[in-house]
C-alpha positions as MATLAB code, in Angstrom:
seq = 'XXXXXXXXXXXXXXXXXXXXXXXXXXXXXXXXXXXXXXXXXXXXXXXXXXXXXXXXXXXXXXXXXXXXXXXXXXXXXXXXXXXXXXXXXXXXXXXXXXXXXXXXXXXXXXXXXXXXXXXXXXXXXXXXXXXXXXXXXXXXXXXXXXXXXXXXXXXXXXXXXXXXXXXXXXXXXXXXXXXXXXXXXXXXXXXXXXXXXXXXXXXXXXXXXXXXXXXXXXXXXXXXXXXXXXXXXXXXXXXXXXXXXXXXXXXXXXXXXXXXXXXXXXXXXXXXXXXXXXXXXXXXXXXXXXXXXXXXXXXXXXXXXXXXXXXXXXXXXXXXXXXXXXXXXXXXXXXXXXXXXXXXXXXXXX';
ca = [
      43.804   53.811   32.319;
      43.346   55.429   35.410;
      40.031   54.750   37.215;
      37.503   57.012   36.590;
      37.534   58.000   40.477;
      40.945   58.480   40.939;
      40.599   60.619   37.085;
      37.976   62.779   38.623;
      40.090   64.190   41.692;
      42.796   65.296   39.587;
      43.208   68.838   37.822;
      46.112   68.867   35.641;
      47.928   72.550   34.400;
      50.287   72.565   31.699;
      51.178   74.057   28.338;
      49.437   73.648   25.162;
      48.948   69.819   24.222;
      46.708   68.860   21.480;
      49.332   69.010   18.648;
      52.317   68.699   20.461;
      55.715   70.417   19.349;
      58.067   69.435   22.389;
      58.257   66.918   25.085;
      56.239   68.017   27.594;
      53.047   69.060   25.550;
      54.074   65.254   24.451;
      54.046   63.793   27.800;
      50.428   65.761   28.581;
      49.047   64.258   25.008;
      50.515   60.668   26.663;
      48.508   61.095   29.709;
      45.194   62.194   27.818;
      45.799   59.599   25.641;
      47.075   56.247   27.798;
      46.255   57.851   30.578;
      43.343   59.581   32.222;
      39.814   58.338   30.681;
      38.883   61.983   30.964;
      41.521   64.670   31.358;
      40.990   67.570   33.421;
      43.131   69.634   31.722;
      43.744   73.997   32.163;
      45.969   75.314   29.541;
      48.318   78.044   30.595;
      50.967   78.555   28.011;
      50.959   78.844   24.147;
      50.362   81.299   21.678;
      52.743   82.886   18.809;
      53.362   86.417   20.192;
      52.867   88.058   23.810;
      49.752   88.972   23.789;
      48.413   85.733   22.868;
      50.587   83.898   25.887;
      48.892   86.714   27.876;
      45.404   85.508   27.484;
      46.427   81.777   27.476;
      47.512   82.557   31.566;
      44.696   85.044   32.287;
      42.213   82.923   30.825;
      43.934   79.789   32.672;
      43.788   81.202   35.595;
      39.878   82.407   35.116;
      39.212   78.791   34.078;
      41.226   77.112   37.137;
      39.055   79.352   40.021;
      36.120   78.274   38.130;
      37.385   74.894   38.330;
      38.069   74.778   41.983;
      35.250   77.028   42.689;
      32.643   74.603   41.229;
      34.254   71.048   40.596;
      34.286   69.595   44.256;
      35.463   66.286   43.297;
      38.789   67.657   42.083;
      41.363   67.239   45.330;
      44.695   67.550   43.468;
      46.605   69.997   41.262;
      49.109   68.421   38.936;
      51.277   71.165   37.594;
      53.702   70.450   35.053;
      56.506   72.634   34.778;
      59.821   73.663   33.839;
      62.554   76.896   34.514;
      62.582   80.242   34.437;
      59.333   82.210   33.009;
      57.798   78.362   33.105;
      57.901   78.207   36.703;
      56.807   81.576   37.131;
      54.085   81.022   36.006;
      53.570   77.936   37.448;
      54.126   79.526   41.063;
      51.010   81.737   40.399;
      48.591   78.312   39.766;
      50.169   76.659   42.582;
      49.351   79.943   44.960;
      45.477   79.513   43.832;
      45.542   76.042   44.573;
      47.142   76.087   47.521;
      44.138   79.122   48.043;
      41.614   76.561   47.385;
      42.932   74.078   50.200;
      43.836   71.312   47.508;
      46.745   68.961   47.098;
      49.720   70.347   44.831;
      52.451   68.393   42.665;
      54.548   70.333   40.923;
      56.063   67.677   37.894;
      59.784   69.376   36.790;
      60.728   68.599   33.711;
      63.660   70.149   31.491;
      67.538   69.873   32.548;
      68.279   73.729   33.224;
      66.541   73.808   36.503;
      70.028   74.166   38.460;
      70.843   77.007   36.781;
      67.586   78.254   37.209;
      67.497   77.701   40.516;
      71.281   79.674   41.038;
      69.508   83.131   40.182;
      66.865   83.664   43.008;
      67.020   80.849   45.451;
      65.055   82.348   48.594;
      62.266   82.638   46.246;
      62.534   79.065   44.178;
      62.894   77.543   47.571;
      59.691   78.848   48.823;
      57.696   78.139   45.727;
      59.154   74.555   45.900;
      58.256   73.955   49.375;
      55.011   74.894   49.173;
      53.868   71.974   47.282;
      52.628   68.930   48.864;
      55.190   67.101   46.274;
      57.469   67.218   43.330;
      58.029   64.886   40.765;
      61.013   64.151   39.013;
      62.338   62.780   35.744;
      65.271   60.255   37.436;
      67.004   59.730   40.460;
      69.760   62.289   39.896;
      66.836   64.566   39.553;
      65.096   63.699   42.902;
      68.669   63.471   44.576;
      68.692   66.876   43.671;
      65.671   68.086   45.044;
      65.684   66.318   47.965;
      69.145   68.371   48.924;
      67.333   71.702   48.232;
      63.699   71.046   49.854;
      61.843   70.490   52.735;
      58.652   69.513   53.425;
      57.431   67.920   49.907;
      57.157   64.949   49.377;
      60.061   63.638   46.446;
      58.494   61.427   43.618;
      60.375   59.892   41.016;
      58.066   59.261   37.451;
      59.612   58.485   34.579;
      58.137   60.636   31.545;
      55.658   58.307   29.495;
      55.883   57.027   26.130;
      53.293   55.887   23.560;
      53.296   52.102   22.255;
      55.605   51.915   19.670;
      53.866   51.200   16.036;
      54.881   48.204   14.117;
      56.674   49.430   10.815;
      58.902   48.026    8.284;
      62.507   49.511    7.586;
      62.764   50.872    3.981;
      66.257   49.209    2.792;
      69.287   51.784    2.616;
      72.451   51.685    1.663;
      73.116   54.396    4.425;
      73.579   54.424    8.015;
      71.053   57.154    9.133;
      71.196   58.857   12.021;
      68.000   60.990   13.609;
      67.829   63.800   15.521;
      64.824   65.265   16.774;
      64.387   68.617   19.259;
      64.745   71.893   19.266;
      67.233   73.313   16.594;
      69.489   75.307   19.034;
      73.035   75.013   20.469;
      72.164   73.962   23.724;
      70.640   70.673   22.136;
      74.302   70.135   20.316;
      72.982   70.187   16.815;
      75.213   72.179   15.834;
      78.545   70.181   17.336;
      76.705   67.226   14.936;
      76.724   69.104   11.862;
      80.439   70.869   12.527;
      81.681   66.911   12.926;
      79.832   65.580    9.487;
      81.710   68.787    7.899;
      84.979   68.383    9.101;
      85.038   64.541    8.146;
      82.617   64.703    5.109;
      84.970   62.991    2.734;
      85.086   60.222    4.491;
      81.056   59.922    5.878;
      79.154   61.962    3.040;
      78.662   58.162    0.877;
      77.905   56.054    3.912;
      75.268   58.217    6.454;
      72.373   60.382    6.601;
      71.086   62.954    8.925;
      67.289   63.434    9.803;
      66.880   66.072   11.395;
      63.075   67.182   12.729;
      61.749   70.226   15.224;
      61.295   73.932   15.384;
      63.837   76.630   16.590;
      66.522   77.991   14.809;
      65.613   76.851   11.355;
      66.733   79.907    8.989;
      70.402   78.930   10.729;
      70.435   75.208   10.250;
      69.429   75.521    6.362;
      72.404   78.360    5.970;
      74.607   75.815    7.677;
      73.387   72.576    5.876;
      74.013   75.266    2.615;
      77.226   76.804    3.982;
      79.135   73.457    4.910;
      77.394   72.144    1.709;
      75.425   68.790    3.262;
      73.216   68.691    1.251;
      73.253   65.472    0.268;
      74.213   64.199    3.725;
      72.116   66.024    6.213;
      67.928   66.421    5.883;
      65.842   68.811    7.587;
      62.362   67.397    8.195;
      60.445   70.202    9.727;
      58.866   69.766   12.846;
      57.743   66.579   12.333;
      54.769   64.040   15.023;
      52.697   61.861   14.151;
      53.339   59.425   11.079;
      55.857   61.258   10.068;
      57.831   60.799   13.635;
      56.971   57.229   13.673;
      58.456   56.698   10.280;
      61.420   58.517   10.678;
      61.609   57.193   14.008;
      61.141   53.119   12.279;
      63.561   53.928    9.323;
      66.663   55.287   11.419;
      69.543   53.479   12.195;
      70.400   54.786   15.665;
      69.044   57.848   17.620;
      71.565   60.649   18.153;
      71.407   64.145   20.537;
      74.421   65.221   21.783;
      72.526   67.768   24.447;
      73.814   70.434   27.042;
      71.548   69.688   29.105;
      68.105   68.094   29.550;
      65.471   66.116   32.288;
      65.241   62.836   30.501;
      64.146   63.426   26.937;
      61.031   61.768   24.986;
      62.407   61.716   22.378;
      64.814   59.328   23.429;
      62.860   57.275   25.569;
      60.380   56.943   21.773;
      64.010   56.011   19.973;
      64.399   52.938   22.487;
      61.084   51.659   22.206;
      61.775   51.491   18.161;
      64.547   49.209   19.233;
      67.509   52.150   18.153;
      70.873   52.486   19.387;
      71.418   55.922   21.095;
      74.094   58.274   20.797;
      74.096   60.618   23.683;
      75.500   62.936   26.565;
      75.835   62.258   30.347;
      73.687   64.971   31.319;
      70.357   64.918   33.593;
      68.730   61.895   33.139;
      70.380   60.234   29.982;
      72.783   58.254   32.350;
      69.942   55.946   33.903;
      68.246   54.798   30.577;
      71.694   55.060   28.174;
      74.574   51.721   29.162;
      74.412   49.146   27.059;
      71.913   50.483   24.933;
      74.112   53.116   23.441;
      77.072   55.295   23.772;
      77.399   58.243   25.908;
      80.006   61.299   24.945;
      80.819   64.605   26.706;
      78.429   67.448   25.358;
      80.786   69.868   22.626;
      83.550   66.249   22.249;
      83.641   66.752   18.626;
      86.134   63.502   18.376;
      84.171   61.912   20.373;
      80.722   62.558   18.138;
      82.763   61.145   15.156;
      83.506   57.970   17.270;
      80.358   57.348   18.200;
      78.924   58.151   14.657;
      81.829   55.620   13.229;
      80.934   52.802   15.834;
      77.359   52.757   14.529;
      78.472   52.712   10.882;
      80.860   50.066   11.031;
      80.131   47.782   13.503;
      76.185   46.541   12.451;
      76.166   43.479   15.114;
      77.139   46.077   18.151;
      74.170   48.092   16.293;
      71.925   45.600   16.364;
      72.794   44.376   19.993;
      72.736   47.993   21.208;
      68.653   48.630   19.529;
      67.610   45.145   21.381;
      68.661   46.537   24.268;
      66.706   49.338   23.591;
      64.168   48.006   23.066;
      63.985   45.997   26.384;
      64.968   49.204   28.521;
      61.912   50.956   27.181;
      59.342   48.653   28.574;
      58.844   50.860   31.831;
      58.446   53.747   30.236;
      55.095   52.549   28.376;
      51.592   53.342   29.944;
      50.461   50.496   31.996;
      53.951   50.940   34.047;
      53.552   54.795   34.053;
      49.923   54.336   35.067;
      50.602   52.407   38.213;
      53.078   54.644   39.650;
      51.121   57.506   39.544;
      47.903   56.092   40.832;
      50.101   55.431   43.775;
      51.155   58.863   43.964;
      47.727   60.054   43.930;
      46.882   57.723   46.544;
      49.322   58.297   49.033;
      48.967   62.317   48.848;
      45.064   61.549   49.411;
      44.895   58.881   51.792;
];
C-alpha cells in the first residue's frame, strides 16, 4: 500500500464504490482495497432516480469544501471521470479544487471520450487544461490527449486489478464463453447472441454463454426467449464478488465484442484467471490483447463465429492463449499499480 503520508495528501472524487456495478466504481474499490491504507474518498454520483443523483453532487460538493476547508494535509485532487454528464460534473469539483489552490488529476476512463469531446470542444479543452494532469488508460489514450492539450501533465496508469483467487474448474463438456458489462449494443452483446442464433445448429451442443451485468435486461431475456437459447445462453444478473470469481474460474475464454471502451476490467480480471480473450480493436484492447487472444472488428458477425469456433476446437491454442494471459496480467496487479502512482503523486508535489 501506499504510505500513509503520501495516503494523507490525496483526496480522491468518484462515483459510488462500495458495491461496485461497473468498472470504475471497481477500479475505486481496487484502490481502497490494494491501495490507499485509508481512502479519502467524496462520492459524487449514484442514486436510482434524479433526485437522488442530485443530492449525491450537492452533498459531494458540501463534503469536498469541508474537506479542503479543514483537512490541510490533503494537497491533491484525484478525480476520476468519464464523458458527457460524467465530466460535467467532474468540471464543477475540479473548479473548487482548483479554488482551493490544490493539485488536480483528472483520471479518464471509458472509450467514448472522442466523441464526447466532438460536441463542445472550446469548453472540454478548457476544462482539460486546467488540470495539473490527466491520466490515461493506454498509450493510444495518452497519444490522444497529448494532441488535444496543453499544459497538463500526460500520465499513463493502467486500471488495477485484484489478485486473482485460486479456484478449481468444474468439468464441462462445453466450451463456455463469459461475458460480463453492461447489457447494451454498444458493448456488442447483441452481435454475440445474433451469431449463436444464426449458427445454433451447429454450436447449441458444444458452448455456453454467461452472461452477467445490468442494463438492458427485459431485452436480452426477450432475445435469449425469441431466438430460443435457452439452453445455450445464461443470464447471471449482475454478478461481483464470488459469484464473478467463479464464473470468472469456470469459463473457457473471455469474450466482448465492444464499440468502444478505455481498457476494460473486466478483461484485464479475465487474463489474470489465465482466459483466452475474444475481443475488438478499440481503445485500449490492442495493447493487452496479441497473443493472448483474438481481436475482430466490432459488428464482424463472421468474424465472432471464427473466433468463437477457434476456441472450441482448437483446446492447445486455448490453453496457450490463457497462459499468456495470465503472464500479461502481472502489471496490472497492485504492487505494480501502486508504484506508478506514488510516482505520480510525487512528481506533481515535489
Amino acid at each position: 500500500m501506499l504510505s500513509k503520508e503520501i495516503s494523507s495528501r490525496v483526496l480522491s472524487v468518484g462515483c459510488s464504490y462500495k458495491h461496485p456495478k461497473g468498472g470504475v466504481a471497481q477500479v475505486l474499490k481496487n484502490y481502497e482495497d490494494y491501495i490507499f491504507p485509508t481512502f479519502n474518498c467524496v462520492v459524487t454520483s449514484g442514486g436510482n432516480n434524479k433526485l437522488e443523483k442530485l443530492f449525491r453532487a450537492v452533498g459531494g460538493c458540501i463534503e469536498m469544501v469541508a474537506k479542503l476547508l479543514f483537512d490541510r494535509q490533503i494537497k491533491i485532487v484525484h478525480i476520476h471521470t468519464a464523458s458527457y454528464n460524467s465530466f460535467k460534473r467532474s468540471s464543477v469539483f475540479l473548479n473548487l479544487a482548483n479554488l482551493f489552490g490544490k493539485k488536480t488529476i483528472l483520471h479518464i476512463h471509458g472509450g467514448a471520450f472522442k466523441e464526447y469531446y466532438a460536441t463542445n470542444k472550446p469548453w472540454i479543452s478548457k476544462v482539460l487544461n486546467s488540470s495539473d494532469a490527466i491520466i490515461t488508460l493506454s498509450e493510444s489514450w495518452k497519444e490522444y490527449y497529448e494532441s488535444i492539450t496543453h499544459g497538463p501533465i500526460i500520465f499513463k496508469l493502467e486500471n488495477i486489478i485484484g489478485n486473482p483467487h485460486d479456484a478449481v474448474r468444474e468439468s464441462s463438456d462445453k466450451c463456455r464463453f463469459l461475458f460480463l458489462g453492461k447489457v447494451d449494443k454498444l458493448k456488442g452483446i447483441y452481435d454475440l447472441l445474433e451469431v449463436i442464433y444464426q449458427h445454433k445448429a451447429s454450436l447449441a451442443d458444444k458452448i455456453e454463454l454467461h452472461i452477467g451485468g445490468g442494463g438492458e435486461v427485459d431485452k436480452l431475456k426477450e432475445l435469449i426467449s425469441k431466438y430460443k437459447l435457452d439452453n445455450i445462453v445464461f443470464y447471471e444478473g449482475f454478478v461481483s464478488g464470488d459469484k464473478k470469481e467463479s464464473l470468472l474460474a469456470n469459463c473457457d475464454a473471455y469474450i466482448l465484442p465492444s464499440y468502444a471502451e478505455g481498457l476494460p476490467v473486466s478483461i484485464l480480471e479475465a487474463m489474470s484467471y489465465g482466459k483466452p480473450i475474444l475481443a475488438t480493436p478499440v481503445g485500449g484492447i490492442p495493447e493487452i490483447v496479441t497473443d493472448n487472444g483474438i481481436l475482430f472488428q466490432p459488428g464482424d458477425l463472421a468474424a465472432i463465429y471464427h473466433a468463437l469456433c477457434l476456441i472450441l476446437n482448437d483446446t492447445a491454442k486455448r490453453q496457450q492463449m490463457g497462459r499468456i494471459s495470465k503472464e500479461m496480467s502481472e502489471p496490472f496487479l497492485p504492487a505494480n499499480i501502486e508504484n506508478k502512482l506514488a510516482a505520480i503523486y510525487h512528481q506533481l508535489t515535489k
